[in-house]
N, C-alpha and C positions, 0 to 999 in steps of 0.2 A: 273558288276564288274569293279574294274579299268584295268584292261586290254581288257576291251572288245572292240570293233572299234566305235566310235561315231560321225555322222556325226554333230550332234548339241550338243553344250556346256548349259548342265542343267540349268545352274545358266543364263546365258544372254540369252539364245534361241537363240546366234548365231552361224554360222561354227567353229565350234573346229578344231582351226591349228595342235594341239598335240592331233591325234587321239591313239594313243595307249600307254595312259597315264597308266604303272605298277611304274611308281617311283613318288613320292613325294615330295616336299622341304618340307620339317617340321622342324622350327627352320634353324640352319645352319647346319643340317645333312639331309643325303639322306634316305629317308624310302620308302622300297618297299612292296610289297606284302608278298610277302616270308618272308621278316625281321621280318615285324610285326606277324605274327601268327606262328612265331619261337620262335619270343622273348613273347609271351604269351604262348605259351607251358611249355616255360623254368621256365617261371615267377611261372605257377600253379603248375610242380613239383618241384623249390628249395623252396618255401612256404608254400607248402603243401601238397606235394606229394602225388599230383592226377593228373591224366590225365579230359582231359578235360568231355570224357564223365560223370564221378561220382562228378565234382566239381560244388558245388553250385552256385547258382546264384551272394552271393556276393562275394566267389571267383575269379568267372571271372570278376566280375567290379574289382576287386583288381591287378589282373590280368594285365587288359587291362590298366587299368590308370597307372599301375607303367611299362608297354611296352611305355607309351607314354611320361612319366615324364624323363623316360630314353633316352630319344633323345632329350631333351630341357637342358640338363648337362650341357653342353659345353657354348650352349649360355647366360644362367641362369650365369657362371662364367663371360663369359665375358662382359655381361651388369654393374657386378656388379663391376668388375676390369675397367669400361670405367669409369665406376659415380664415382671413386673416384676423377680424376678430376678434379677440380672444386666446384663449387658451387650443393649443394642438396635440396631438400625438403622434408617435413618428415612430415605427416599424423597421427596426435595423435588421436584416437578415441577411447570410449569405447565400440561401437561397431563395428562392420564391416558381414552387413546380406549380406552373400556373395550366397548362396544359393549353389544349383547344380555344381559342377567343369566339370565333365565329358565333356556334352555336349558341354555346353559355352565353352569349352578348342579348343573342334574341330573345333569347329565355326570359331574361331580368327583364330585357325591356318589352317584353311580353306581346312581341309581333311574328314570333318565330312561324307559326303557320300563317300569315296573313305574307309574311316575305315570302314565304314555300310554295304558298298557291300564284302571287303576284311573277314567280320566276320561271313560273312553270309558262308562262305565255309567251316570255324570253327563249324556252327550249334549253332553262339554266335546272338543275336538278342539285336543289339545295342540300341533301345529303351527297351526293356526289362532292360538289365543291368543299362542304366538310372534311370528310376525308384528304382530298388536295393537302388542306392544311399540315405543318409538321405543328408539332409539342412544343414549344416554348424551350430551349436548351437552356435552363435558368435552374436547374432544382434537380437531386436526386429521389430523395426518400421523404420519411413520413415529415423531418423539420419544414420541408419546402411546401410539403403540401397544406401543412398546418397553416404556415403562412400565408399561404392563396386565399385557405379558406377565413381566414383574419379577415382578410382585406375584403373580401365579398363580404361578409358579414357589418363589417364598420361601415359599409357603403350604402349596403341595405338598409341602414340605423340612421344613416345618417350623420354619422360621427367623423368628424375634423379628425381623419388620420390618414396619413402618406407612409408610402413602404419605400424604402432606400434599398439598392443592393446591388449586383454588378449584371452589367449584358456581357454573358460570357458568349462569342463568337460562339465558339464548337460543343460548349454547355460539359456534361458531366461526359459521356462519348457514347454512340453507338454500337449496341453487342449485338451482335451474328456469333452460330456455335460452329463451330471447323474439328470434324472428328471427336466431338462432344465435348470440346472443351471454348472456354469465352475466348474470342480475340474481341479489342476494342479500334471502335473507328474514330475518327473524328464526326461529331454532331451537327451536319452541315445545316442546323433548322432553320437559319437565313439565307440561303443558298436563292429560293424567289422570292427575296424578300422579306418585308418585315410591316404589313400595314398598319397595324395597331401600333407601332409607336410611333413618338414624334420628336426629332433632334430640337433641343433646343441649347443652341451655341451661344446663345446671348447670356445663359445661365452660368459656362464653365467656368470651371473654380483650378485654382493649384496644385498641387499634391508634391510636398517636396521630402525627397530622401536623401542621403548624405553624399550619394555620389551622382546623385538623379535628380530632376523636378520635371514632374507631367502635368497634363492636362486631364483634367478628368470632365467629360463632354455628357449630358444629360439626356438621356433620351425618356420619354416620360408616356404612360401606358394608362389610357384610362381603366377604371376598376368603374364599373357601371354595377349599381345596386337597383333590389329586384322594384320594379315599379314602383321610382322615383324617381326624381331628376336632379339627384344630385351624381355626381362622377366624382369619383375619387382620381386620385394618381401615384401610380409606382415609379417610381422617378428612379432610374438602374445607368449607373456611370460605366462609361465605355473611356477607356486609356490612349491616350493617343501624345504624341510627342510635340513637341514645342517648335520642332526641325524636324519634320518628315523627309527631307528627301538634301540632301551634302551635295551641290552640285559640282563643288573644286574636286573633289573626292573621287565624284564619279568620273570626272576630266582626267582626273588622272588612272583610270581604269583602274580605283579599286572598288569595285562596283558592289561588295561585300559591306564595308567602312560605309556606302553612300546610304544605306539602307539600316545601317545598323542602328542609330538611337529609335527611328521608326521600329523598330523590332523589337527591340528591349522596353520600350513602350508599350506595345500592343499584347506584349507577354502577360502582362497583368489582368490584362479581360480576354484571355483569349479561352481558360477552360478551367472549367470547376475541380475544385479538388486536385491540383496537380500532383502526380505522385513526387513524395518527399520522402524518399529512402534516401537521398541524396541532399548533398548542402543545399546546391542550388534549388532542389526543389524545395527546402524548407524556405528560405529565402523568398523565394517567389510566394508560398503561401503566406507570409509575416508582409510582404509587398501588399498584395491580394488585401488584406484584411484591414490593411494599415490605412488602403486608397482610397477604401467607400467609405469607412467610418470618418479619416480625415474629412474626404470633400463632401459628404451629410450633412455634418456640424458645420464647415463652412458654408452651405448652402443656408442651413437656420440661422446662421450669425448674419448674413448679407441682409437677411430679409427682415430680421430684426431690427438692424441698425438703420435702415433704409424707414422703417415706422416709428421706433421708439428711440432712435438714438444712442448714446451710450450710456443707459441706465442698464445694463448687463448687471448689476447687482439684482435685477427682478430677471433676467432669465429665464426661471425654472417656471415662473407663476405662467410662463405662457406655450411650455415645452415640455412634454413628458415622452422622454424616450425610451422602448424598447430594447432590451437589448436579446434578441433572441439565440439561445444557446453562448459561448464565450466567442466566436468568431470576432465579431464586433466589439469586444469588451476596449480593447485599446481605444476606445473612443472616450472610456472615464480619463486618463492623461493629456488627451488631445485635446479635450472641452478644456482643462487647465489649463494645457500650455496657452493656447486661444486668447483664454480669460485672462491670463497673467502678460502672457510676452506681448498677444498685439492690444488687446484692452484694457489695461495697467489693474487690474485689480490683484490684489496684493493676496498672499497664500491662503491664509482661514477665508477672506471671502470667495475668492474661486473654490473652495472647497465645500463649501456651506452652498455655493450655487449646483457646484456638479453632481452633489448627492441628494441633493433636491431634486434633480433633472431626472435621473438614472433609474430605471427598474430592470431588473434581470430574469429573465426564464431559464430555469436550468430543466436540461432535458435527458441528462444520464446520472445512471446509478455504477455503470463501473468506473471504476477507481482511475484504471489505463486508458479514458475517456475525457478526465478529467484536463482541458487540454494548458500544457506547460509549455514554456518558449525559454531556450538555453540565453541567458543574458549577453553572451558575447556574439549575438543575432540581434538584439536589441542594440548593441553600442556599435555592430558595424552599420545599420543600418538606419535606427532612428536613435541617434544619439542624445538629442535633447529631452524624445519621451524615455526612453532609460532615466535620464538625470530624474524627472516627474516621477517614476515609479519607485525610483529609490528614495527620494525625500517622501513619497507616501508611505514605505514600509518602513522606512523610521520613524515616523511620526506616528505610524500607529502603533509600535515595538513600545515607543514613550507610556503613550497613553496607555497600553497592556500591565506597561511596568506601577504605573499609577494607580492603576486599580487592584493590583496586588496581585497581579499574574506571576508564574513563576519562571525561571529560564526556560524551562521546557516546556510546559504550558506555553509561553509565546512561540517556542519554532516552531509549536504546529499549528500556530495562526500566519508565523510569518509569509507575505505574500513573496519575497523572494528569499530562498530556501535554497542548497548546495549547488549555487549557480544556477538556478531555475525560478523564473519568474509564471509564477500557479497563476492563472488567471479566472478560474474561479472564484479565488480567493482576494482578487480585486474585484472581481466584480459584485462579492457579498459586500464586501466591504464599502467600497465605492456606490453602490447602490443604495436608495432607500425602503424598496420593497425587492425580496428572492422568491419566484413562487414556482410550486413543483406544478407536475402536471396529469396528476390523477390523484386520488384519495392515499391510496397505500405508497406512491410515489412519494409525497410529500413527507408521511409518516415516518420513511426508511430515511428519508436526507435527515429527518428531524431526530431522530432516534439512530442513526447508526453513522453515513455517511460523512454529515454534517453536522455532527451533534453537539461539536466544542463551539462552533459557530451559533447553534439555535439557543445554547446556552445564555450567550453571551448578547446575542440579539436577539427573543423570541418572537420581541414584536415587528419583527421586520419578515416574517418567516409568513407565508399566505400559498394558499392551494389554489390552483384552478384549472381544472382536470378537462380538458383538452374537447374539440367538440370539430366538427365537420359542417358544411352549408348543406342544406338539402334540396338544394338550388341544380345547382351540380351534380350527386351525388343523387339524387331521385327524383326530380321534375325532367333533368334533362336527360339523365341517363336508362330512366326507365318509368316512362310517358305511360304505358297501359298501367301500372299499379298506380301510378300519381293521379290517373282519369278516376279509377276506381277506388282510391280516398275522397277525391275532391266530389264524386258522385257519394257517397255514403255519409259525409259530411253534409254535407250539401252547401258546400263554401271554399274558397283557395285561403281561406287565412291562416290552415295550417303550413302553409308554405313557407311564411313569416314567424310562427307560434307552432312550433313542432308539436309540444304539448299534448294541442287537438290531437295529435293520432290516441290519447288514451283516450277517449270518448269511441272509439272501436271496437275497444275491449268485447263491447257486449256483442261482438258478431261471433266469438271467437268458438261456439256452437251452431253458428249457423252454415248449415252444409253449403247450402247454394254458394254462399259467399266465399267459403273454403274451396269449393270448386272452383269459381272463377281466379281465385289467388292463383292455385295450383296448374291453372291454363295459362296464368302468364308466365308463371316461373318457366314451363315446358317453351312457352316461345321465344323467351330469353336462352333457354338452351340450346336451343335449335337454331337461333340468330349467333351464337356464339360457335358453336358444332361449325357451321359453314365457313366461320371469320378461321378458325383455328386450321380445318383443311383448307384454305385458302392460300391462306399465310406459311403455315407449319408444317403441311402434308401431308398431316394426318389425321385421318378419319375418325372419329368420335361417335358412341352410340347414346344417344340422345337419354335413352330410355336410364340408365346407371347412375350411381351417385358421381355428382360435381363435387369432389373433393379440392379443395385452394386453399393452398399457403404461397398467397403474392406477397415478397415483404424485401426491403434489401435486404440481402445474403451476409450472416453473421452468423458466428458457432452460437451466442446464446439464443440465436432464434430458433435453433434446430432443426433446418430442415433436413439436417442428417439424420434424426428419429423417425422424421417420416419417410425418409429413403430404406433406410433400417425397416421400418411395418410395412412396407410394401413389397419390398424384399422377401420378408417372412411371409408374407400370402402367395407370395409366388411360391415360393417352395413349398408351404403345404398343399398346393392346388399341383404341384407337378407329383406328388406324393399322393395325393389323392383328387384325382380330375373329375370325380364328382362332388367336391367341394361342394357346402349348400352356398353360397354367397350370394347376396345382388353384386352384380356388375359396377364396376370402380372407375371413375375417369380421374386420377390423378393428376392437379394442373400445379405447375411450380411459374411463376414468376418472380426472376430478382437479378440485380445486377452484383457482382463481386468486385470493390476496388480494384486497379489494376497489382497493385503492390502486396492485395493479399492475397496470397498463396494456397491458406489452407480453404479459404472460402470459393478459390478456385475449383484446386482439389473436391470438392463437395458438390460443384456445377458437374463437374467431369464424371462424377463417380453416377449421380440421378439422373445423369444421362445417357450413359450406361444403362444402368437399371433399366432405362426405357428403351433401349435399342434389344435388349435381350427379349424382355415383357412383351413387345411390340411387333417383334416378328415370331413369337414360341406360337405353332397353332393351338397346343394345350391352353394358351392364356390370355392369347390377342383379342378372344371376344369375350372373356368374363372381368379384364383387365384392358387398363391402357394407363402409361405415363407420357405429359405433354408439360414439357420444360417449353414456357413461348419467349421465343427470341424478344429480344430490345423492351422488357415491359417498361411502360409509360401510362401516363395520365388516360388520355384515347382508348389503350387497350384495357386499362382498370374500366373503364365505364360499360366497357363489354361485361369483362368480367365479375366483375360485383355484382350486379342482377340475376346471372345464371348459375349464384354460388347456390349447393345442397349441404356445402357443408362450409364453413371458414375455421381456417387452422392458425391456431393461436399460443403454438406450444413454448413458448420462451421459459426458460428457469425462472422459476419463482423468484422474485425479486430483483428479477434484472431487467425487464420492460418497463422504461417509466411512465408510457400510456401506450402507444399505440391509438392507430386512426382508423386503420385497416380496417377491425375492428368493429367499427359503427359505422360504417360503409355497408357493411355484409349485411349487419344486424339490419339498418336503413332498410334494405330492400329483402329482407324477411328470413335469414338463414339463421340457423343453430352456431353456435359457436362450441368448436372444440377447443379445450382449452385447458390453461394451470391456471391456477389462483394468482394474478400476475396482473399488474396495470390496471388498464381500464378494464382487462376481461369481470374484478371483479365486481367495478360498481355496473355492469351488461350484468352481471348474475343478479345481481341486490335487485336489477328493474326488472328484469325480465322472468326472475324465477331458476332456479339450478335443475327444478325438475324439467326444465324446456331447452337448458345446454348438457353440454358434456364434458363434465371436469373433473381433470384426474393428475396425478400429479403428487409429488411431496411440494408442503407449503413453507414459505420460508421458515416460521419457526422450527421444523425440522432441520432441514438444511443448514442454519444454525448450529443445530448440534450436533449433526454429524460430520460437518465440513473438515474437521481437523483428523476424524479418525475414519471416514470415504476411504472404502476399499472397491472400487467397478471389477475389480475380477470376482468377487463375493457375485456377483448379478452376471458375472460372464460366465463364469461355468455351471451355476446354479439353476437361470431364470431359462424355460425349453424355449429353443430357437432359436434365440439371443448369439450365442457363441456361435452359429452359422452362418448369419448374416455377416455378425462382425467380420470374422475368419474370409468372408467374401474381400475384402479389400487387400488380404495378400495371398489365398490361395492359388491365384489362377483363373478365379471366378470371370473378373473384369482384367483389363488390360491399362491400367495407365501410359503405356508409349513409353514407359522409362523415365518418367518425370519425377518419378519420388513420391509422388501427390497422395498416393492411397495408402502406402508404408507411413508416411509420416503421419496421416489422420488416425490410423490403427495404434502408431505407437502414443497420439495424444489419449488415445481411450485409455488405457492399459499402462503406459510406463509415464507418461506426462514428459516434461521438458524442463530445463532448466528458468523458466519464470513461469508456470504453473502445472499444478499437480494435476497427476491421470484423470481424467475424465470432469475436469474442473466445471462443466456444464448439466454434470448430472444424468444423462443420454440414459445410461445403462442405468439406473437405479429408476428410471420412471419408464421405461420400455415396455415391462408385465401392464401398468397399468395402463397406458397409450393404448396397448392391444386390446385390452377389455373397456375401455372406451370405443373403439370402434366395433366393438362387436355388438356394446348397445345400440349404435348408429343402426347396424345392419337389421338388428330387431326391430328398432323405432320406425324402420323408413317402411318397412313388410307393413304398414299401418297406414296407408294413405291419407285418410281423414286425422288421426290421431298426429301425423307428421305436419300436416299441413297447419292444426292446432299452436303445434310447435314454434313451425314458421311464425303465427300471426299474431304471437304472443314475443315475438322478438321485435319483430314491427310496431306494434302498437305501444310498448314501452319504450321505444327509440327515442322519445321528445329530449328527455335530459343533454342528450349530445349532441342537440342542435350547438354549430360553433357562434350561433347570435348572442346564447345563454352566458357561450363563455367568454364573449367581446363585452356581454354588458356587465358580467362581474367585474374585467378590467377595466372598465370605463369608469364606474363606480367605485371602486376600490383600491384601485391603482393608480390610473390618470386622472382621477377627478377631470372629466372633462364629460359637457351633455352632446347631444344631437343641435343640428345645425341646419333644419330641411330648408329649401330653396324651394321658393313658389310660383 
């Protein structure tokens, strides 16, 4: 307990000067023992009046996080009254996968075991209530995550920046598999509630569309940085209507019509990513995109005018925004319209303010990524920023024509182009800084993608190659390796300065220490081994290689290559069942759009694979596949710890970083991999002799790409042609869906918008396989493997995401640190 006498300090393993630690610094207030499990007494009966023995589980997480949210008031105000200020930054995203609050909260504010032992007297079991928690329904994939780990990192710094974006009710959706294939649910992660935010109705701002005007209502999320006492804030608009509820309407029994503009409201935050194969879903997505970015900028204009008045010609000298991915891009038009229709400033000067304001992250390299909006979607629905977009793609077509551009040289700048407004191409352009996000990321926008562009603006063109907290991601998600740096340091500064892990280097012969690494990995897999039979139900042998590829589900991510080599070991192992191999636990996590089909198709087929794998007695104990339902933030922090192996095989040149990534690396695994993303600047630190990379690299791919034949590798390369031939033999069963013929025919005959095998599968196959068969050597090596491992950890410091907030701070937003004392 915290009061108990300790002669050694947990976290360093050295002499604790403050042996009889009952009081706490959390935030700028003092929390003792007593306070806290008063003010949770207090908490469960004004909210729900029960004492603690009859209150449920997610009572007491409710409970417990609003005793905790209740001591960070003070400084949450005065962080937010210090950033006025000066100059800000501001975080546009549409998502933000912020995951778990609880823990992560104690972490930063560095009471997590002092709360743990204080609840334990309560009879509250602070991991228990953890779990209680759901995920934040805010975020899909790696953009969301990126963003989380932004915002902890600016908090940690101390940096003046707020994240803008939507509280989607039911979030991206819930997947559960039904006869191996995704069905999607709705995302109930509000369903008990929601403690960590806070409505704030005094804030709401307008949002007007041409047949519509809403409400966009604030709710606001502190972002607590690791011991300090500043709080940030995510400040995420929820839709809601102006006229909730027609009561003539409903008098007159159309009780449909009484509810209706309520609905058509609530449309807008009600779930991420709505599928738009359909008008009305594209509509709703251009809504969606149109409401946060509006009421953002409305929200920085209120609070501007409200201090400096109507000198909006300095605007920019005190706002630097974000524009993460294009989602948000319609936010360069609207700062205009703003600037012009309600502030009178006339067109070069809102022009000259908004690209001052503007910086852009672009985060893909395919082409059919690059996201366009058909114009007559602009004019039914925001017809005034239409009118802004098109007087900017004139004005810039002028300016193109002035500097001696040619007609065709300008269509392929213009930003609207055969009824299609590129919003990439406003956003380079409207911006003053575009930056990629990894090294060869940047290189390919600069040189291939975007190349007429970097031409013509090189100095606007900046890298900064993507980075993770390690907050999160290893202090909290895997406490025995974090105890055993901060013991071999002899300091938690690396916590802050990842860095310090290269000062470890020099253990990376020393056995003892290699063995205690190699003890935690084992208990991280044996903690995961129980979560996965738990959950999944399926049994796991601890002792095998953790092979993972957690990643959303997309064809250039491949995890059809890996369904493909696992396939192929099954069949040599039925062919010969003394196969020499280690033991395989193949883990897949990822969600497939609901709209795409063939990334469906690819769920359905590895799941497969593992119903076959899973019950063959020739192969259920030298193999196993575990596709885990609903992956999320919660289940990553299982699973990154327990990786032996992280799988990172995307086509050369089509990952523009990747987070995954350095999560794995974080907590000490090899990475298999192509020469792609970030995997390559993880090779450049960590050494190629300590990963596994194989693969063709883009400058082949290059050259082959126009004369790529995959039957050349389908009836050539041994195996190959049998695995594939599984998707229409007979082998697997699609149910009649079409799902496994159509992927068969992408290998092989391709389609009318891209050629046979457009991802490369079968021309990198041979090599994928002789890459894991180095694994299977490497791992027959205990100490040499474990080597491996701690040579991936200990050059991890570079992608700390602090490194990469303080490049932007510096180099982007010109704006410093702001600590509160």
């Amino acid at each position: 307990m915290a009061g108990e006498k300790r002669d050694v300090d947990r976290r360093t393993g050295r002499k604790n000067q403050s042996i009889y630690k009952t009081i706490w610094k959390i935030g700028g207030a003092m929390l003792n023992q007593e306070q806290l499990k008063s003010s949770v007494l207090r908490n469960l009966k004004a909210d729900y009046g029960k004492v603690i023995e009859n209150a449920t589980i997610y009572e007491k997480y409710h409970a417990v996080s609003k005793a905790i949210i209740e001591q960070l008031a003070d400084d949450w105000y005065r962080t937010g009254s210090t950033y006025e200020e000066g100059k800000q930054a501001y975080y546009l995203s549409a998502e933000f996968l912020m995951g778990r609050a609880l823990g992560n909260n104690l972490i930063n504010l560095d009471i997590y075991e002092d709360v743990r032992d204080t609840l334990k007297e309560l009879k509250i079991d602070l991991n228990f209530i953890e779990e209680a928690e759901e995920d934040a329904g805010l975020g899909n994939g790696g953009l969301g995550r990126l963003a989380a780990c932004f915002l902890d990192s600016c908090a940690t710094m101390n940096l003046p920046v707020t994240g803008y974006g939507i509280r989607y009710r039911y979030g991206l959706f819930r997947q559960r598999f039904e006869d191996g294939f995704q069905k999607e649910e709705g995302d109930h992660w509000m369903a008990h509630g929601d403690p960590w935010s806070v409505r704030r109705e005094e804030d709401e701002v307008l949002v007007q569309f041409k047949e519509a005007t809403v409400r966009a209502v604030p709710y606001d999320m502190p972002i607590i940085g690791y011991k300090t006492k500043n709080v940030n804030t995510l400040r995420l608009w929820q839709a809601e209507p102006i006229k909730d509820f027609d009561f003539q309407q409903f008098n007159n029994q159309e009780f449909d019509k009484a509810v209706r503009e309520k609905n058509r409201a609530e449309d807008i935050s009600r779930v991420l990513y709505p599928n738009d194969d359909k008008l009305q879903g594209k509509l709703l997505r251009l809504k969606q995109q149109y409401f946060f970015a509006s009421a953002s900028l409305q929200d920085m204009k209120k609070k501007y005018k409200g201090k400096y008045g109507n000198q909006f010609e300095s605007f920019h000298a005190y706002h630097a925004v974000q524009l993460n991915d294009t989602h948000p891009v319609v936010a360069i038009p609207e700062l205009m319209r703003l600037l012009m229709d309600e502030e009178g400033l006339d067109w070069e000067q809102a022009w000259e303010v908004t690209q001052k304001t503007f910086s852009y992250t672009n985060h893909t390299i395919l082409a059919e990524a690059l996201e366009q909006w058909d114009c007559k979607l602009f004019k039914r629905l925001l017809p005034r920023i239409y009118q802004v977009i098109r007087q900017i793609d004139k004005k810039f077509a002028l300016k193109l024509r002035d500097k001696g551009y040619g007609i065709e040289e300008i269509e392929k700048l213009r930003i609207i182009s055969n009824g299609s407004i590129k919003m990439a191409w406003l956003a380079i352009y409207g911006c003053h800084t575009t930056n990629g996000v990894a090294e060869l990321h940047t290189e390919i926008l600069k040189n291939h993608e975007l190349k007429e562009w970097y031409r013509l603006y090189p100095h606007r063109f900046q890298n900064k190659t993507n980075g993770i907290t390690p907050r999160r991601w290893l202090l909290l998600s895997n406490l025995e390796l974090s105890k055993l740096i901060t013991e071999l340091l002899g300091t938690e500064a690396w916590v802050t300065d990842l860095n310090k892990l290269k000062e470890l280097e020099k253990y990376r012969d020393d056995k003892a220490i290699l063995k205690k690494f190699a003890e935690i990995k084992m208990k991280k897999k044996k903690a995961l081994a129980a979560y996965i039979e738990k959950h999944e139900g399926i049994p796991v042998n601890t002792s095998s290689i953790f092979d993972i590829q957690i990643k959303r589900l997309h064809e250039y991510k491949r995890q059809l290559l890996n369904g493909f080599h696992i396939l192929d070991i099954y069949f040599r192992i039925k062919e010969d069942p003394k196969l020499d191999l280690i033991p395989r636990t193949f883990i897949f996590g990822a969600k497939a759009a609901p709209g795409y089909f063939r990334a469906k198709g690819i769920i359905k087929f590895i799941n497969e694979i593992g119903k076959k794998i899973n019950t063959d007695p020739d192969t259920k104990d030298k193999m196993k596949v575990v596709f885990v339902q609903n992956y999320r933030v919660s289940y990553g922090e299982k699973l990154f710890p327990a990786a032996d192996i992280s799988e990172q095989i995307s086509t050369a040149g089509k990952e523009a970083s990747g987070t995954g990534n350095m999560k794995f690396m974080l907590n000490g695994t090899p990475t298999l991999g192509t020469f792609d993303g970030a995997n390559v600047e993880i090779v450049a630190e960590a050494g190629e002799e300590n990963n596994f990379i194989f693969g063709a690299r883009i400058e082949e791919l290059e050259k082959i790409k126009n004369s790529y034949d995959p039957k050349t590798y389908y009836e050539n390369t041994p195996g190959l042609k049998r695995v594939v031939d599984s998707l229409v033999d007979g082998t697997f069963d699609d149910e009649g869906t079409g799902m496994f013929k159509e992927l068969y025919d992408s290998l092989l005959l391709g389609t009318n918008w891209h050629k046979a095998d457009n991802y490369f599968i079968l021309r990198d196959f041979a090599e994928y396989r002789e890459a894991h068969k180095e694994i299977d050597k490497a791992y027959r090596n205990p100490e040499e493997w474990s080597r491996k491992c701690w040579m991936n950890l200990v050059n991890a410091g570079k992608f700390s995401s602090d490194r990469t907030i303080k490049e932007y701070a510096d180099k982007i937003w010109y704006i410093k640190p702001k600590r509160i004392l």
